[in-house]
C-alpha positions in Angstrom: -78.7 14.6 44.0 -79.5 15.3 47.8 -76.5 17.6 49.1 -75.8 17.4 52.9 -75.6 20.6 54.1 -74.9 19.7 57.9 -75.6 17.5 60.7 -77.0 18.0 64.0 -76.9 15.2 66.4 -79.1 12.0 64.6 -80.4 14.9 61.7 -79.3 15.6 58.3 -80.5 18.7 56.5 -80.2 18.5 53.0 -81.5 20.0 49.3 -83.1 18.0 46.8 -81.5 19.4 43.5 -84.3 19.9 41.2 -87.6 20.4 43.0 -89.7 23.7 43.6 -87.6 27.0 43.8 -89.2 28.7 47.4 -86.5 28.2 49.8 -86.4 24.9 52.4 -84.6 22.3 53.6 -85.4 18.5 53.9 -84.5 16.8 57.4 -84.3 13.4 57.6 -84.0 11.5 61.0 -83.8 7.9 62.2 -87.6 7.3 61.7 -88.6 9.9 59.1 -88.7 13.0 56.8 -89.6 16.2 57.6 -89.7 19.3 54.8 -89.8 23.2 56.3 -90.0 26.5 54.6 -87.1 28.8 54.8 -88.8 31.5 53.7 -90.9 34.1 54.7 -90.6 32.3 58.2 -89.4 29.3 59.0 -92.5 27.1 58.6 -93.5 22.9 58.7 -94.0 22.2 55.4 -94.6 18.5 55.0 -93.9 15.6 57.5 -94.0 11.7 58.0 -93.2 9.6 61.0 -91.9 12.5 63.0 -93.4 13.1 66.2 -94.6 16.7 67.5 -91.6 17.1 70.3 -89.0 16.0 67.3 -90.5 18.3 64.7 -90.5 21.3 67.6 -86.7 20.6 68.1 -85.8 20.4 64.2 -87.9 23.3 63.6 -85.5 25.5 66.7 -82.5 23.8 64.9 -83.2 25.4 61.4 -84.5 28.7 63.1 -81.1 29.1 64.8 -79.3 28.1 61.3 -81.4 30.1 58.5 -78.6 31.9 57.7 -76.3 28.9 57.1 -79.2 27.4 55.1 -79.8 30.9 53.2 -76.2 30.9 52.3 -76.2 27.1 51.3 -79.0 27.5 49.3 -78.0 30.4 47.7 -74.4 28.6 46.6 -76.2 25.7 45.5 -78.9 27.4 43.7 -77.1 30.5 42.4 -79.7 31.4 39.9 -82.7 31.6 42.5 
């Protein structure tokens, strides 16, 4: 299960429901995947066919929504 938990423009960020319990978010865009830290700081975690511009513009999308995502991730994960 991969909830949606918005979209900007061509993105959707989403959760995977059972992986590791530090706090992120999964994007996934017209040519690619990208996976970024919530937590401590908002941080590239993994990538693939996502381009350095893209990733910078994701990566100011998620800084200006961590709270959204903290909340999200907090509902959907009520026991971490």
């Amino acid at each position: 299960m991969a909830p949606t938990v918005f979209k900007h423009k061509q993105y959707r960020f989403f959760f995977f429901s059972r992986e590791e319990s530090r706090m992120h978010i999964h994007v996934e865009t017209k040519n690619g995947e990208a996976k970024f830290w919530i937590e401590p700081v908002v941080a590239l975690a993994d990538f693939q066919n996502i381009g350095k511009k893209e990733l910078n513009e994701i990566q100011k999308i998620i800084e200006g929504r961590a709270l959204e995502i903290t909340k999200a991730w907090k509902k959907h994960f009520p026991k971490s």
